[in-house]
PAPA-729023 format. One line per field, with one value per residue (C-alpha): residue number from 1; x, y, z. Coordinates in pm, whole numbers. Layout:
BEGIN
nr	c(NUM | ...)
u	c(X | ...)
v	c(Y | ...)
w	c(Z | ...)
This chain:
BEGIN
nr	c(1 | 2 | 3 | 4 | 5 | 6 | 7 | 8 | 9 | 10 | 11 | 12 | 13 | 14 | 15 | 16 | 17 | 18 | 19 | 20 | 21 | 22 | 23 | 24 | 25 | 26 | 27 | 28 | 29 | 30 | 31 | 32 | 33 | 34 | 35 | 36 | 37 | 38 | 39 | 40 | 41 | 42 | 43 | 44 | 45 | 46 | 47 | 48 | 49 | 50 | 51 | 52 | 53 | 54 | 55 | 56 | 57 | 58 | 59 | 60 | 61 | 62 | 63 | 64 | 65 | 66 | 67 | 68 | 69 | 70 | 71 | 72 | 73 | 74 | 75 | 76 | 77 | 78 | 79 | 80 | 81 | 82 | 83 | 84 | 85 | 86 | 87 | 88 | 89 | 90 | 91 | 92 | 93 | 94 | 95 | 96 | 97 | 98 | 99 | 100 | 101 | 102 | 103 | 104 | 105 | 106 | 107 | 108 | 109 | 110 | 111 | 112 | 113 | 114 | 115 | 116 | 117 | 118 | 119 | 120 | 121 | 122 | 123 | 124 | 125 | 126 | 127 | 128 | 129 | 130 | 131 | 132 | 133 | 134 | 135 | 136 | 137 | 138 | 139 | 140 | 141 | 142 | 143 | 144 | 145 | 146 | 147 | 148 | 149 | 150 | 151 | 152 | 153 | 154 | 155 | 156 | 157 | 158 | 159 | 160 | 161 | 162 | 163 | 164 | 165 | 166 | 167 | 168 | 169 | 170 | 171 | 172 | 173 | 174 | 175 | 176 | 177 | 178 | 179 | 180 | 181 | 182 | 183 | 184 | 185 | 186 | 187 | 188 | 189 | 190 | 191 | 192 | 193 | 194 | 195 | 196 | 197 | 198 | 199 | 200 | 201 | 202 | 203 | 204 | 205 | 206 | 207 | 208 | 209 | 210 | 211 | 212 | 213 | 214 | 215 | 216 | 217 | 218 | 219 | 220 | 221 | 222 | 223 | 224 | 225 | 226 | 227 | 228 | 229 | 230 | 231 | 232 | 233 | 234 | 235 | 236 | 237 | 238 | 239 | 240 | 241 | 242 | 243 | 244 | 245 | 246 | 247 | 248 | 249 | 250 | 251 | 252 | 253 | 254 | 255 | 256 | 257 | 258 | 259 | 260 | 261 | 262 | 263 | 264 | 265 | 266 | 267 | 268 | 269 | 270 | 271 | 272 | 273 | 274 | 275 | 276 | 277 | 278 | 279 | 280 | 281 | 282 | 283 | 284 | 285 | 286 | 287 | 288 | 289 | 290 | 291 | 292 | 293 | 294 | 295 | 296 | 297 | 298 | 299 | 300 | 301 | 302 | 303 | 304 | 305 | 306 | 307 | 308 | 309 | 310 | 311 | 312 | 313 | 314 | 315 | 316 | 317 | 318 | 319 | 320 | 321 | 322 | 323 | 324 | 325 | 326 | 327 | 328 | 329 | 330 | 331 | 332 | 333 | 334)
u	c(-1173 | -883 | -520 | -206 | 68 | 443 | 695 | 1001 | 1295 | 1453 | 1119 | 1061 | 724 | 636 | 364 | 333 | 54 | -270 | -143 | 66 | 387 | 631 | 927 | 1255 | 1577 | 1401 | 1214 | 841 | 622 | 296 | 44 | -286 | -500 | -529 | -866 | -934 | -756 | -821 | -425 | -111 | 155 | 485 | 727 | 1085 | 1335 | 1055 | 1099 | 817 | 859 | 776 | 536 | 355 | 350 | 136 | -89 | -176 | -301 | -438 | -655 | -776 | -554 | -339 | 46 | 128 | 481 | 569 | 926 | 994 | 928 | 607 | 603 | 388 | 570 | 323 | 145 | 131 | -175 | -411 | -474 | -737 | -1108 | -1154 | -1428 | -1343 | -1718 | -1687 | -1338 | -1479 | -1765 | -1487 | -1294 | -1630 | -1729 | -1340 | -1408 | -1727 | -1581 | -1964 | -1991 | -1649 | -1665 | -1968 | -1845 | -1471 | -1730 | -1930 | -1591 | -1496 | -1757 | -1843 | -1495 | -1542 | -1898 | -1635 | -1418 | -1684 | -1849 | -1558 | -1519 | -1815 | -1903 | -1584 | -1638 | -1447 | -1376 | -1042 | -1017 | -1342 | -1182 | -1320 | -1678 | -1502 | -1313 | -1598 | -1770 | -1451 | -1462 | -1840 | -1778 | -1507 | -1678 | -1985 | -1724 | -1730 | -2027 | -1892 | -1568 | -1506 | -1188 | -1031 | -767 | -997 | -1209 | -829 | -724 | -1065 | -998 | -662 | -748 | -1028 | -804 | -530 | -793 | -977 | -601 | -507 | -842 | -796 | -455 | -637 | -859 | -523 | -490 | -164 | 229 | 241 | 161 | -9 | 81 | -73 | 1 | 384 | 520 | 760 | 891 | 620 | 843 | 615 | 406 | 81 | 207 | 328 | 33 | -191 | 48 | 75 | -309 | -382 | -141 | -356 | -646 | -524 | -415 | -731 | -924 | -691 | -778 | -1151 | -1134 | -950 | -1121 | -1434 | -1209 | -1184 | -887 | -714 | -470 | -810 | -911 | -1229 | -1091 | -669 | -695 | -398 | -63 | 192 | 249 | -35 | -350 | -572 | -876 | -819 | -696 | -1013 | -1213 | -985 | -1104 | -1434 | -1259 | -968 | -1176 | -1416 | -1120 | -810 | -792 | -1128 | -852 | -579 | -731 | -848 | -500 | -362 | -611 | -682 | -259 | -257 | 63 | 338 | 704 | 810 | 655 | 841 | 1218 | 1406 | 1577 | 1779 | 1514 | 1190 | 989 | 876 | 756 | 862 | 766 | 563 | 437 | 361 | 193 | -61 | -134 | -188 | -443 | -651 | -685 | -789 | -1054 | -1189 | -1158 | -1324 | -1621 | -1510 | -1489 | -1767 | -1995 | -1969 | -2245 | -2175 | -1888 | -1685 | -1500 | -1349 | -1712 | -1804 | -1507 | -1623 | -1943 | -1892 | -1683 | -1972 | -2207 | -1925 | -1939 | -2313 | -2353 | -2070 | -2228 | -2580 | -2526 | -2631 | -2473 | -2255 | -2314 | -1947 | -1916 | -2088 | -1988 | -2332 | -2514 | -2387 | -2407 | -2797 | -2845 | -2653 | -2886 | -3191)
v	c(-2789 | -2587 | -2505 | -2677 | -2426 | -2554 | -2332 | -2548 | -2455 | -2780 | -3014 | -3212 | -3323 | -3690 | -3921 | -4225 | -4433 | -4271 | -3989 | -3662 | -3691 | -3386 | -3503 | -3323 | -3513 | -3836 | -3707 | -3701 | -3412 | -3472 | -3667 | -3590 | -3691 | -3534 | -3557 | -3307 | -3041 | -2752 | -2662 | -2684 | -2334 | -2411 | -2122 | -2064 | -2372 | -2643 | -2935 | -3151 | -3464 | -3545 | -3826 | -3570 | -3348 | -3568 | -3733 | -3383 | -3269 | -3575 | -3533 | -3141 | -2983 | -2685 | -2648 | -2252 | -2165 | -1857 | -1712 | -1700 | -1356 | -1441 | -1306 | -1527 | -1723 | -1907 | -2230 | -2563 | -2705 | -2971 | -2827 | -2531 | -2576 | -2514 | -2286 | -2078 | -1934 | -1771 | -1623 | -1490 | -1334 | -1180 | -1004 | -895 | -725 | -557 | -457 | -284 | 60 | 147 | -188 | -203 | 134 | 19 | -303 | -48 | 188 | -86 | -230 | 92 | 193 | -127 | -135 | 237 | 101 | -193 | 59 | 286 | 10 | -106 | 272 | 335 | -10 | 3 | 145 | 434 | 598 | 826 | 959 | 1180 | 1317 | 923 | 1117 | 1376 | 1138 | 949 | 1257 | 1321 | 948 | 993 | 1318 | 1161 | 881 | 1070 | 1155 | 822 | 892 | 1147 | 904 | 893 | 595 | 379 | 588 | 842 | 532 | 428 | 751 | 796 | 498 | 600 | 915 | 669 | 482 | 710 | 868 | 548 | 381 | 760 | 658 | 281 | 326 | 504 | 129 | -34 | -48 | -241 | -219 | -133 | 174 | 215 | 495 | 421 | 165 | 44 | -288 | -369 | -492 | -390 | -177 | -287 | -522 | -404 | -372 | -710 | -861 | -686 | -721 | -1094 | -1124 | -980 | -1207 | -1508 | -1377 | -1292 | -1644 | -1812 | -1547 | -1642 | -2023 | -1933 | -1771 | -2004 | -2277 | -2089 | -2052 | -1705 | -1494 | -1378 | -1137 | -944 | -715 | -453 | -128 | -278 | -363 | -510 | -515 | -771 | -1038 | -918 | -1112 | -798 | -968 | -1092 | -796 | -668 | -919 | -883 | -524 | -647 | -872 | -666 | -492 | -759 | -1054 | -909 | -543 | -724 | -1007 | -751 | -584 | -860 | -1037 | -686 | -614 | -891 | -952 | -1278 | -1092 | -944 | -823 | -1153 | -1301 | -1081 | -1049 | -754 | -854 | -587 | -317 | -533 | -696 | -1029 | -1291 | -1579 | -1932 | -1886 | -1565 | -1704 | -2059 | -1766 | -1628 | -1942 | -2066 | -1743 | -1688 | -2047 | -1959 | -1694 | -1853 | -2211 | -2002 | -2054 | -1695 | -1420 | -1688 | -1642 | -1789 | -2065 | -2227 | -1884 | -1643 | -1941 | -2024 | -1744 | -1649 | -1929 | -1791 | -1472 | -1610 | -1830 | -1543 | -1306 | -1613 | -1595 | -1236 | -1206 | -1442 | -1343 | -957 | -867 | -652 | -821 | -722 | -724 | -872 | -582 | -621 | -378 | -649 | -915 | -776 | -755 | -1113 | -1211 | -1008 | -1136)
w	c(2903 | 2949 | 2853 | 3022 | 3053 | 3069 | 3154 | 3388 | 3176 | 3057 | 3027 | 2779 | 2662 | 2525 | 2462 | 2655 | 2501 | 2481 | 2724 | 2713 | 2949 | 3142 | 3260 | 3340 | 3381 | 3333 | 3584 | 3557 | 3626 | 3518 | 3320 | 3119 | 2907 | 2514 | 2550 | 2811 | 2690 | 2466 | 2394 | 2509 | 2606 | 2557 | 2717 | 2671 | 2656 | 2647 | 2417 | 2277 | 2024 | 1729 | 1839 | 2092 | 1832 | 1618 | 1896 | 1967 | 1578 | 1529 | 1889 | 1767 | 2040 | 1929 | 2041 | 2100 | 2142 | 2357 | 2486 | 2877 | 2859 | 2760 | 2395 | 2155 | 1889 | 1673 | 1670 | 1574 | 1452 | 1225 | 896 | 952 | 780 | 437 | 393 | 111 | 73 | 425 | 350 | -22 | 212 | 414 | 155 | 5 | 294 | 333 | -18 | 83 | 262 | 384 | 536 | 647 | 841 | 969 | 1133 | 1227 | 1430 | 1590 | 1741 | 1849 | 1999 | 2218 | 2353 | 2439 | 2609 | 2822 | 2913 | 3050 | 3244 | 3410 | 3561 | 3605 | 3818 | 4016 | 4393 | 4415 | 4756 | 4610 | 4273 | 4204 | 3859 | 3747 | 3667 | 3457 | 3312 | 3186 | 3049 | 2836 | 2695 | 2611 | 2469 | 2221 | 2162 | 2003 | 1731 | 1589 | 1403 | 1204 | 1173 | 776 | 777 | 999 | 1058 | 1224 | 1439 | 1567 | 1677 | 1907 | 2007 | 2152 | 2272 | 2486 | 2593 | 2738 | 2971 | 3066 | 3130 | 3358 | 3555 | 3571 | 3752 | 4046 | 4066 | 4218 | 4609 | 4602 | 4627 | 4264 | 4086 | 3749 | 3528 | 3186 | 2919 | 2855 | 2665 | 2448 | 2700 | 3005 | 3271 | 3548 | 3721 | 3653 | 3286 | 3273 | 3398 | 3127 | 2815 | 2885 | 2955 | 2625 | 2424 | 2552 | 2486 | 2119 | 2087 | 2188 | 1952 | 1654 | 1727 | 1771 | 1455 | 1268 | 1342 | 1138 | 901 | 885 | 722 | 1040 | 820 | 723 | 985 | 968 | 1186 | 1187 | 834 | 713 | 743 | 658 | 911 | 1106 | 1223 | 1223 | 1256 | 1559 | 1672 | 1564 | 1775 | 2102 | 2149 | 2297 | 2509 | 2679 | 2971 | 3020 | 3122 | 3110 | 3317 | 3550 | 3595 | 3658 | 3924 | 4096 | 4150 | 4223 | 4421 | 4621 | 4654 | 4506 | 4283 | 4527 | 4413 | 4509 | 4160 | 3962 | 3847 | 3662 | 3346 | 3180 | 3101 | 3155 | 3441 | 3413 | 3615 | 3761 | 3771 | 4089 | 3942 | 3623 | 3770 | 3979 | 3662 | 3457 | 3720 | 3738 | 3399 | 3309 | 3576 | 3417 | 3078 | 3159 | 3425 | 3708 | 3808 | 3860 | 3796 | 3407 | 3172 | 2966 | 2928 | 3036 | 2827 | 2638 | 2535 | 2491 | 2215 | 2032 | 2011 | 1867 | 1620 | 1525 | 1512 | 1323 | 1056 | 1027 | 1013 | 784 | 527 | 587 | 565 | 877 | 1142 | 1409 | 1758 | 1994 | 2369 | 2584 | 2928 | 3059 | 2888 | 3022 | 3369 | 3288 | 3198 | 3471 | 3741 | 3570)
């Protein structure tokens, strides 16, 4: 199933009978079904009613609520599971700081592994500095063993990332360039592109999460902070190289984005409803599997899956094992 994305400015959103209706102006847009649908995006000035409000919660689909921009809001949703037992499991194991720098260094370093798997499978024919560059991320990322707090795992982290984000800006061959990370608002396409990718993919983690019932303000390596959902923060690290900068350099690469799908507004980039429409349909691709030939039910299913198997290992004590994008390449070849 997948996620229907509405962004015309001025739409409102209604139920009519046992369906979900878009009109604008009284005139209509589109029609679907509740039932085939894991959520619905609402973006900037998009209304919904009460009634399609409650059709939807009663029908398991989630509402998320995002500005134009692209910035997530928050979401509507049917009360979440109640499954205290797993959340006293999960503030056991926070307790724990053995445990919990165990699980920190495990996210840390898989996301390290992503990153180095996306350089290293790329075909390069510029840029020979990528090999050094991957010898500097290895040789950082052997420090995580002797990594005593979070603090410490972080701050490999972003010293990994700054030199695998210098090298991933020589993978682009289009009218853009790509000079390292920037949001807040993004300042350029690329940026754009890959700040609004990774708010997706944190929403879908949050829901994946939730709907284990999990404590999403209780993070392992972000820890917490108020008004933060640092476990899925936590969880999103394994899943940034594998969909999102893949994803990024695909569109870019392939010029399915050009300058025409973006618009300057004051000191930001963003993009525009054609822009945002090629967006919405590739990532639902790679989301649902319909992209790179992806196993299962794609990255959506597989989300959902390692939140299951966090749950299990969380409450059984054993040691939970992140998205590896190497691996996955193996099954996939066998």
């Amino acid at each position: 199933m997948a996620v229907i994305y509405i962004k015309e400015q001025g739409t409102i959103v209604q139920k009519k009978g046992g369906r979900i209706a878009v009109s604008k102006n009284s005139q209509p847009l589109m029609e679907f079904p509740a039932s085939n649908i894991d959520g619905v995006a609402l973006m900037g000035n998009v209304q919904i009613t009460a009634q399609a409000l409650h059709f939807l919660m009663q029908q398991g689909v989630d509402i998320s609520h995002y500005t134009y921009g692209g910035q997530y809001l928050g979401q509507t949703a049917a009360e979440s599971s109640k499954n205290i037992f797993l959340r006293l499991s999960q503030y056991e194991l926070y307790n724990d700081e053995t445990k919990r720098l165990a699980m920190a260094a495990a996210i840390v370093t898989n996301k390290i592994d992503n990153q180095l798997c996306v350089i290293s499978r790329h075909r390069w024919e510029e840029y020979p500095e990528w090999k050094e560059d991957v010898k500097q991320i290895r040789k950082l990322q052997e420090k995580i063993a002797a990594a005593k707090t979070g603090n410490e795992l972080l701050g490999i982290e972003g010293m990994c990332s700054n030199i695998y984000f210098r090298t991933f800006g020589h993978m682009f061959c289009c009218d853009f360039k790509f000079h390292g990370r920037n949001r807040r608002p993004p300042r350029d396409p690329i940026n754009v592109i890959i700040s609004l990718g990774y708010t997706f993919l944190t929403k879908e983690i949050c829901s994946a999460l939730e709907a284990e019932s999990f404590e999403p303000y209780l993070g392992f390596l972000h820890g917490i902070r108020y008004g933060r959902k640092s476990l899925a923060l936590d969880i999103v690290e394994e899943f940034r190289q594998p969909v999102i900068d893949r994803m990024a350099l695909k569109m870019f690469n392939k010029r399915m984005l050009s300058k025409y799908d973006f618009e300057n507004e004051d000191d930001r980039v963003i993009l525009n409803t054609d822009g945002f429409r090629k967006f919405c349909t590739e990532y639902e691709k790679w989301m649902a599997g319909k992209e790179n030939g992806e196993r299962e039910a794609g990255f959506r299913g597989i989300i959902h899956r390692q939140a299951a198997s966090l749950k299990q290992c969380i409450q059984k004590g054993t040691a939970y094992v992140p998205f590896s994008l190497e691996a996955e390449h193996v099954r996939s070849e066998l």
